[in-house]
Backbone as CSV, one residue per row, in Angstrom:
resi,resn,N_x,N_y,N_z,CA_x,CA_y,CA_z,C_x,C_y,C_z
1,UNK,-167.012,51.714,69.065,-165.933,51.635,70.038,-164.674,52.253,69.436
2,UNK,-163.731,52.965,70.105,-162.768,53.688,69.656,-161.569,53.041,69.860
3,UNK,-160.745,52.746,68.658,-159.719,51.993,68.020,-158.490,52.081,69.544
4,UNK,-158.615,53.519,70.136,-157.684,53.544,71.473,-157.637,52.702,72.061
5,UNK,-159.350,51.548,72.379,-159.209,50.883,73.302,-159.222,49.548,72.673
6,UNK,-158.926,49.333,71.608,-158.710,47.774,70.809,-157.362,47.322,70.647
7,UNK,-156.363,48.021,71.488,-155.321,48.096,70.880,-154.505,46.303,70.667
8,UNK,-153.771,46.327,69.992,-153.333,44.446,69.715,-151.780,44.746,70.138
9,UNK,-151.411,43.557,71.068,-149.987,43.976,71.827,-149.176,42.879,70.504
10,UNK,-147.985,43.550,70.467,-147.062,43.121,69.703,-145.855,41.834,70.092
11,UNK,-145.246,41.653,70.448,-144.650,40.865,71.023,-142.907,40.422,70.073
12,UNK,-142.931,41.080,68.691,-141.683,41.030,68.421,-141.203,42.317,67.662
13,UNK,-140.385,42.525,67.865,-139.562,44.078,66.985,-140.331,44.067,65.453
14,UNK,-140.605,45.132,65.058,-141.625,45.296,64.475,-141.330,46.885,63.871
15,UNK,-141.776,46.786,61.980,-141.437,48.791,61.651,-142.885,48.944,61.135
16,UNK,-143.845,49.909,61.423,-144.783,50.087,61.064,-144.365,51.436,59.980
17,UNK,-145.240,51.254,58.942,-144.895,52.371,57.597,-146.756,52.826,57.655
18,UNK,-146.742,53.912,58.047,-147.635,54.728,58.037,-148.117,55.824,56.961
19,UNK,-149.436,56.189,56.432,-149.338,56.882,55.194,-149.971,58.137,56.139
20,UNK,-149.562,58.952,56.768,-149.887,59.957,57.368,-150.912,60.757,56.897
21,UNK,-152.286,61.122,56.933,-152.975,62.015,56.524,-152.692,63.417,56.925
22,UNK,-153.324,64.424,56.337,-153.358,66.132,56.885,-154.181,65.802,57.570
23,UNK,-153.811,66.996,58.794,-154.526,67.021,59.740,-154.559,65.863,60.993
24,UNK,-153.485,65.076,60.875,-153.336,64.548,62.298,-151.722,64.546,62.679
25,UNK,-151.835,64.961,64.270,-151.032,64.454,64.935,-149.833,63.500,64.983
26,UNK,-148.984,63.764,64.968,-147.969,62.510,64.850,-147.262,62.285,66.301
27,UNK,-148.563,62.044,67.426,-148.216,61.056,68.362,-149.713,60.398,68.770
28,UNK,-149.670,59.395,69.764,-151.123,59.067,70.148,-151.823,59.465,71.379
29,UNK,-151.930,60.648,71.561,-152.634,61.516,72.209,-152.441,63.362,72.320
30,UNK,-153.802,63.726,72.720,-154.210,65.267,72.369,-154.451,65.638,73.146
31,UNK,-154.250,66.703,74.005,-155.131,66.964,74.892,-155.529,68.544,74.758
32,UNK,-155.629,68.917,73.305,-156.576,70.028,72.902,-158.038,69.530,73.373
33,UNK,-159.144,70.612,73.449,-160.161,70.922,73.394,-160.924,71.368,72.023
34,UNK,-161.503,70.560,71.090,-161.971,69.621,71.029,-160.586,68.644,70.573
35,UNK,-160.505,67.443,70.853,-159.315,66.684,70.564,-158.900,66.655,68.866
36,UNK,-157.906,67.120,68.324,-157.569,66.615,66.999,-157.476,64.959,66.955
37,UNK,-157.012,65.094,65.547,-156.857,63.460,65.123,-155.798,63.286,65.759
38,UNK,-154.996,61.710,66.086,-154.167,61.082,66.153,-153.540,60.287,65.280
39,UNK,-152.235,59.701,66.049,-152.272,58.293,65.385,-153.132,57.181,66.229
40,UNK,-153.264,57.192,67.312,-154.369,56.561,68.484,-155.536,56.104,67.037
41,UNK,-155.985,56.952,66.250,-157.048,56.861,65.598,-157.031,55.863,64.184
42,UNK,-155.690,55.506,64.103,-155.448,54.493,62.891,-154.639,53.914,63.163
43,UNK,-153.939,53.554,63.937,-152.903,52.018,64.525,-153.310,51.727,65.917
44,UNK,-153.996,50.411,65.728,-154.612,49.781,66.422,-153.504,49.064,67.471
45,UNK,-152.182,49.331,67.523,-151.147,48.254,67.879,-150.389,49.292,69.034
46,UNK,-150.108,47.914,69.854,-149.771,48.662,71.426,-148.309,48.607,71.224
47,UNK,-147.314,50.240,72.200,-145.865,49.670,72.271,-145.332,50.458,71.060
48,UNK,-146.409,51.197,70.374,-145.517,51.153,69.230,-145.011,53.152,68.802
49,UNK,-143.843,53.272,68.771,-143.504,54.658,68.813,-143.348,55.202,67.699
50,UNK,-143.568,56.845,67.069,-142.810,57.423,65.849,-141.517,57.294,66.173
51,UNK,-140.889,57.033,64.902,-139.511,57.347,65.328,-139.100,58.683,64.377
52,UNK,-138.959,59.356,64.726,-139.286,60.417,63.906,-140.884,61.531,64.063
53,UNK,-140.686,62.207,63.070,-142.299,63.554,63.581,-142.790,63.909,61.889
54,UNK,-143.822,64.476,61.737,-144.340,64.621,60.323,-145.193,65.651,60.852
55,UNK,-145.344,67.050,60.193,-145.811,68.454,60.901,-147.346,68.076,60.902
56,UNK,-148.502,68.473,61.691,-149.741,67.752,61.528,-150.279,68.687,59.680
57,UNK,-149.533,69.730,59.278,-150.349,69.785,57.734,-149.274,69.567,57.010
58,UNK,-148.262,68.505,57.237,-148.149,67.416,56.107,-148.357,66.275,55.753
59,UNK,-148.462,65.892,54.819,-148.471,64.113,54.633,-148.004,63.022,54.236
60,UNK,-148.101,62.273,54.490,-146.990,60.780,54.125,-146.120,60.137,54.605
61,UNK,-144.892,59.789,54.513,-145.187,58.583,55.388,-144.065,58.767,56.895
62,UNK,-144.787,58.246,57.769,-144.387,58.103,58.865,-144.242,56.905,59.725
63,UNK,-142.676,56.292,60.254,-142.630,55.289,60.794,-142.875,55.177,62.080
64,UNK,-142.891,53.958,62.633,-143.385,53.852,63.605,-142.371,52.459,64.610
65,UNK,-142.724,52.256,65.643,-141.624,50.703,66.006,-141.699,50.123,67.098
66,UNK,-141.454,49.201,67.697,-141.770,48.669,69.177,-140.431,48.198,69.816
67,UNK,-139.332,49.534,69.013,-137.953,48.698,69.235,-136.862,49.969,69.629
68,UNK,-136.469,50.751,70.945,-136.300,51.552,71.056,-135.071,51.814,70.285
69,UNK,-133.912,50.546,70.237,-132.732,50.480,69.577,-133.630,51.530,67.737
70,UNK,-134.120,50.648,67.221,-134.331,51.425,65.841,-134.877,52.397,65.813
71,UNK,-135.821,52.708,66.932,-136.436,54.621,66.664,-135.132,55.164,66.997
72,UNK,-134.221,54.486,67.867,-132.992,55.605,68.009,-131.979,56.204,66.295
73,UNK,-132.118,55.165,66.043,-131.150,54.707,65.415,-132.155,55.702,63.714
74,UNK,-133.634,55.512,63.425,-134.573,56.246,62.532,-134.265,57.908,62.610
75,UNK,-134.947,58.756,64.166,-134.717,59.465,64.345,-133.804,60.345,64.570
76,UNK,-132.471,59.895,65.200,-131.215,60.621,65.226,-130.457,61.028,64.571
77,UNK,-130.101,62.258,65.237,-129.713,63.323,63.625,-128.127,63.031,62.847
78,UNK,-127.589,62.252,64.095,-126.382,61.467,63.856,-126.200,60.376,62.637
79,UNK,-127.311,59.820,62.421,-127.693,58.548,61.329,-127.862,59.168,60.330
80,UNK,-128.645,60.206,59.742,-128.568,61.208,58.977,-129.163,60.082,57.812
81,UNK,-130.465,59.326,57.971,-131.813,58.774,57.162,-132.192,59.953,56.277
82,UNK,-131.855,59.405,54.778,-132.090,60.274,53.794,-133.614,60.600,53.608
83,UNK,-134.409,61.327,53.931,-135.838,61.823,53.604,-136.100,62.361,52.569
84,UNK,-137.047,61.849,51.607,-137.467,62.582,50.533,-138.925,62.863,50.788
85,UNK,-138.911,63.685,50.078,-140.354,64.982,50.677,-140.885,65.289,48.164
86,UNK,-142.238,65.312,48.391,-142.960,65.447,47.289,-143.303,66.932,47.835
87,UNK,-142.777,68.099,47.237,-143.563,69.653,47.667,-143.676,70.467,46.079
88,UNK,-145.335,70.607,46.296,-145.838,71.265,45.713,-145.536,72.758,46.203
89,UNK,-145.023,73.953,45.338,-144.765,75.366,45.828,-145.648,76.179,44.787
90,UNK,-145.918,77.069,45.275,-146.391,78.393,44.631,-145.635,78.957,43.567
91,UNK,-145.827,79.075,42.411,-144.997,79.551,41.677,-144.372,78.569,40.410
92,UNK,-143.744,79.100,39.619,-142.927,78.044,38.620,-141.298,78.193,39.047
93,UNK,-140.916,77.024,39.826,-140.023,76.834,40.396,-138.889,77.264,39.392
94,UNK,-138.015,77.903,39.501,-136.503,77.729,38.511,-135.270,76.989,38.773
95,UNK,-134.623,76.765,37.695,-133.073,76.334,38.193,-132.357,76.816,39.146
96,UNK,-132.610,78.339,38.815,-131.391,78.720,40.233,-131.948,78.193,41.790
97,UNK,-133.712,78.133,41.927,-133.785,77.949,43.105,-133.694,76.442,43.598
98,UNK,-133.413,75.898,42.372,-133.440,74.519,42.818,-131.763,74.361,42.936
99,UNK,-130.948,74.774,42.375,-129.396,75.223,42.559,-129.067,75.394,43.974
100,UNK,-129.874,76.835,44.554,-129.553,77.051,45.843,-130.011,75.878,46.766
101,UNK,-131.118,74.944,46.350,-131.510,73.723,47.567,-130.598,73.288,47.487
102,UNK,-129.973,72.625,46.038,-128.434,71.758,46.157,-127.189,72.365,46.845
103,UNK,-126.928,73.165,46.783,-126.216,73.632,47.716,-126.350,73.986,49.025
104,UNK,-127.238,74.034,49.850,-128.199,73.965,50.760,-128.109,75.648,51.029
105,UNK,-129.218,76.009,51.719,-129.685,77.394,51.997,-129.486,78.248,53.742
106,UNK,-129.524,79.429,54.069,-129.211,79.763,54.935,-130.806,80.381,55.573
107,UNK,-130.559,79.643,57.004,-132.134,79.306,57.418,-132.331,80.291,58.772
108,UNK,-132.756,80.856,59.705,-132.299,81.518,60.522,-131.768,80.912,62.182
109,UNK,-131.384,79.172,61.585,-131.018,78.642,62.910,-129.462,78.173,62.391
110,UNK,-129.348,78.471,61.054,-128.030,78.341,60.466,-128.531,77.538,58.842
111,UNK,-126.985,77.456,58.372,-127.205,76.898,57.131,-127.961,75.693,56.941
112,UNK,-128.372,75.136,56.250,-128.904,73.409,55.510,-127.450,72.540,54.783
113,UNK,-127.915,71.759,55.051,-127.174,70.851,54.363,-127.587,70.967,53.244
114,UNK,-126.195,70.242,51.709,-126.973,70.259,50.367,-127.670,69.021,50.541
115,UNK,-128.856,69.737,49.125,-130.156,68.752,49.614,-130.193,68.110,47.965
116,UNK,-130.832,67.100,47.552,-131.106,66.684,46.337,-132.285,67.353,46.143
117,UNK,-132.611,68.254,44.743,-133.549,68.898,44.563,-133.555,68.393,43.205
118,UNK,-135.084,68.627,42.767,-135.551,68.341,41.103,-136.795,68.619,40.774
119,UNK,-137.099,68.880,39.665,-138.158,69.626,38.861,-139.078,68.137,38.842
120,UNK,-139.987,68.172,39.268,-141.018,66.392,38.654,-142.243,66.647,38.115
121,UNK,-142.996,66.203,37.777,-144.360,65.921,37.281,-145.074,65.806,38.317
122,UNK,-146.012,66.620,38.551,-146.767,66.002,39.383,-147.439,64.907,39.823
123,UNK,-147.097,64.344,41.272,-147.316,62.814,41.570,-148.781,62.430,41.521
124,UNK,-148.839,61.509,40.883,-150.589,60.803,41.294,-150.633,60.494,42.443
125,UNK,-151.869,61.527,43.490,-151.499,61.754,44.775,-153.199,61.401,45.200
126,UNK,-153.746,61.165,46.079,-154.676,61.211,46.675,-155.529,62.960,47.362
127,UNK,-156.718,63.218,46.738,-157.081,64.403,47.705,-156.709,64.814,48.504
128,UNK,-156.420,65.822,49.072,-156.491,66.607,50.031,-157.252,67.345,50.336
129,UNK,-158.150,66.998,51.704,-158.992,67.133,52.560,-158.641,68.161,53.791
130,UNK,-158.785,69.493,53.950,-159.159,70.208,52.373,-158.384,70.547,51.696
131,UNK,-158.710,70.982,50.234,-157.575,71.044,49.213,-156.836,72.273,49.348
132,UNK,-155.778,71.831,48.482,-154.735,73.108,49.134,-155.524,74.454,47.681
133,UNK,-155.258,75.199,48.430,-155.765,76.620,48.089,-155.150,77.211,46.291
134,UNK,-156.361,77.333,45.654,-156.010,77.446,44.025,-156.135,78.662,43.853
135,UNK,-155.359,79.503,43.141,-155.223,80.528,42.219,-154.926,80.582,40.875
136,UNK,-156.108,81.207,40.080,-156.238,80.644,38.459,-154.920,81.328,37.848
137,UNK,-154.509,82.552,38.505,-153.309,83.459,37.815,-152.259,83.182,38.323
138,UNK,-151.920,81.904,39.368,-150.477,82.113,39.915,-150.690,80.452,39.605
139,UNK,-149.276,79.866,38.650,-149.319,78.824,38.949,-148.576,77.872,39.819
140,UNK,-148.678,76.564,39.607,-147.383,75.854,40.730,-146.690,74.411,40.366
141,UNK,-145.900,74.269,41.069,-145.054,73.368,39.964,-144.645,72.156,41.435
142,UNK,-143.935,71.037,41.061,-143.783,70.274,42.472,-142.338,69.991,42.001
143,UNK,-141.580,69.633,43.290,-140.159,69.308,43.126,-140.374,68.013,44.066
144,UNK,-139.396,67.358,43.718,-138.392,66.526,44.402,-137.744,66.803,45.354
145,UNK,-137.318,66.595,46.899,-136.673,66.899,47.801,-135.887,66.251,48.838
146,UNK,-134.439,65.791,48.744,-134.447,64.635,49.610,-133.491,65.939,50.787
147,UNK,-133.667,65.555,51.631,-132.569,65.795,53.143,-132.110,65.096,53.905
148,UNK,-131.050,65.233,54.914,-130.508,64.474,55.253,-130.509,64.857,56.853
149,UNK,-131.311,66.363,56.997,-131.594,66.880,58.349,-132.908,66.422,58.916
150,UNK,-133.655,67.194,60.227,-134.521,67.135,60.312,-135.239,68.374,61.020
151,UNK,-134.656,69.503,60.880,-135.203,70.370,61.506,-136.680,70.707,61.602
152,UNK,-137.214,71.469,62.152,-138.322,71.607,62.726,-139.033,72.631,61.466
153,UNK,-140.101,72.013,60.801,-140.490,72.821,59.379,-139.336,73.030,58.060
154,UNK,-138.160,72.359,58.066,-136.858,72.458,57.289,-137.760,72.928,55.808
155,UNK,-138.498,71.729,55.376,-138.800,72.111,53.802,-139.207,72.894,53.374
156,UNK,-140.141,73.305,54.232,-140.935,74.465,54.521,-140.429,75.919,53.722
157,UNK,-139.624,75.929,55.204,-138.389,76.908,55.460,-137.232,77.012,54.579
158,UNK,-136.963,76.233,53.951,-136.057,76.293,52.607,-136.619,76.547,51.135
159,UNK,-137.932,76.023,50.947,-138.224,76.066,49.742,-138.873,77.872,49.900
160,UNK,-139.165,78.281,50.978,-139.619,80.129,51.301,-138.263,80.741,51.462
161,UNK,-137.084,80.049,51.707,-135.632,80.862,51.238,-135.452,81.051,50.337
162,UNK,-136.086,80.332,49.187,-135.203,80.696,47.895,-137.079,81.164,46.859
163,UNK,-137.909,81.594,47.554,-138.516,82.545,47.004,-139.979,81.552,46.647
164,UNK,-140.198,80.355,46.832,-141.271,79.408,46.787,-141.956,78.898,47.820
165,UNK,-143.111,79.230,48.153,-144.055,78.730,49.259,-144.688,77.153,49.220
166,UNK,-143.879,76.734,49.901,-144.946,75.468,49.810,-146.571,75.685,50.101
167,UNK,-147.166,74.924,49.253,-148.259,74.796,49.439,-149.062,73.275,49.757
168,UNK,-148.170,72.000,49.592,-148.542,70.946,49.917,-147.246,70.048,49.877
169,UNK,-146.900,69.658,50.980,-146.151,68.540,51.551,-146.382,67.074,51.849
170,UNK,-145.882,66.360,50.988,-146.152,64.346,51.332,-144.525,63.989,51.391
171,UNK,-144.295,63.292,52.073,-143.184,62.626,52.631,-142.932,61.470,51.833
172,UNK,-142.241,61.089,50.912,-142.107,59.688,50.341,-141.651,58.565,50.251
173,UNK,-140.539,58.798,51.348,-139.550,58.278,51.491,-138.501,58.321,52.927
174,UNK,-138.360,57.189,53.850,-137.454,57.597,54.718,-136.452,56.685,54.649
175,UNK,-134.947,56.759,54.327,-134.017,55.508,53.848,-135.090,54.561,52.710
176,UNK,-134.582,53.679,53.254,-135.029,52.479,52.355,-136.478,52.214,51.830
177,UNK,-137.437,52.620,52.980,-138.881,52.761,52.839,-139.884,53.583,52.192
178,UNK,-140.367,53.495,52.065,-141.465,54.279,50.887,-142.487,53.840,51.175
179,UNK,-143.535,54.861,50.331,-144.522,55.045,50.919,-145.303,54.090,50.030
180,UNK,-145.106,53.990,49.026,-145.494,52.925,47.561,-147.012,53.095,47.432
181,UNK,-147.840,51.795,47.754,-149.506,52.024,47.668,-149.998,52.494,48.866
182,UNK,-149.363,52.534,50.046,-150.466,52.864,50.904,-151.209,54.454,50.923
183,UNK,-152.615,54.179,51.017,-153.244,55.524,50.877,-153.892,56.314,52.235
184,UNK,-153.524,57.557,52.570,-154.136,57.715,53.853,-154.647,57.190,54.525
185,UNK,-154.148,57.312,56.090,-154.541,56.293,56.973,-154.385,54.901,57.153
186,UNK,-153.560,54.043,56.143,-153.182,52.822,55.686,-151.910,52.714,56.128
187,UNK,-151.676,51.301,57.268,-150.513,51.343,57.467,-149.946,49.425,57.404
188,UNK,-148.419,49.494,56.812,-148.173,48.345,56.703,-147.210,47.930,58.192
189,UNK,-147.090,46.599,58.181,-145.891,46.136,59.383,-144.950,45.147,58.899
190,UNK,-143.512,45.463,58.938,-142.538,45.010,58.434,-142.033,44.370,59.675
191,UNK,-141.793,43.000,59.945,-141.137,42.729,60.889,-139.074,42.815,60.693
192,UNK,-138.849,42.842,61.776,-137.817,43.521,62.260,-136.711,41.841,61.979
């Protein structure tokens, strides 16, 4: 039986913290041919909205709520919810390009805001299904990324301004929340 039709009604304000997999959707319904994934397909709970969007080939975490006041208040660009983003790029990232994120970059819908950028270790991360694409002669390095926008592909699109392709995107952070243990498809509920 398919989780769409089990759904469990909620009954008090409620933040769901979602560990977003690749390859799904970040609403609960498709109406491609053959249907992609959803969230329909891993939150079993009725009422309950993104507040906010996560591109379907990135991953991590994505909230969720049964409280229109706080998706307003999550999503709006006015509140300006600090997002930090884990991106793996093509290449061995440098200072200057991590310079130009801090100062933010010029995008072709206008400038970025400055962004917190940093050189990290790569995170102990879960597979990716399928894995992102290896080249033995080009290597790649992961940064740190927080923003304070939300444009449509922003990280994307900034970390290919200053000369680095992302090649894998996880979300880690939105304000206060984090993504901590949950592992794809795993979602917690914080009451409100």
């Amino acid at each position: 039986m398919s989780k769409k039709n089990n759904k469990t009604k909620v009954d008090h304000p409620l933040l769901v913290l979602f560990n977003k997999p690749y390859d799904v959707l970040s609403q609960f319904s498709d109406n491609s041919t053959p249907p992609r994934a959803t969230l329909a397909d891993y939150i079993p709970l009725k009422d309950v909205y993104p507040a906010g969007r996560l591109d379907r080939d990135s991953e991590g975490l994505l909230l969720l709520t049964n409280c229109g006041q706080t998706q307003h208040q999550l999503s709006d660009p006015k509140h300006k919810a600090a997002k930090t983003y884990w991106v793996q790029v093509e290449g061995d990232i440098t200072e200057l390009a991590l310079a130009l994120l801090r100062q933010g970059v010029l995008l072709n819908d206008g400038p970025t805001l400055p962004a917190m950028a940093k050189r990290i270790a790569q995170p102990l991360l879960w597979p990716r299904q399928p894995a992102v694409r290896f080249r033995a002669n080009i290597p790649t390095s992961w940064i740190s990324l927080t923003i304070s926008e939300g444009r449509n592909r922003q990280v994307r699109r900034m970390t290919a301004a200053v000369g680095f392709a992302t090649l894998r995107l996880v979300r880690s952070q939105i304000g206060p929340w984090q993504i901590d243990q949950l592992q794809p498809g795993e979602y917690q509920v914080v009451n409100l």
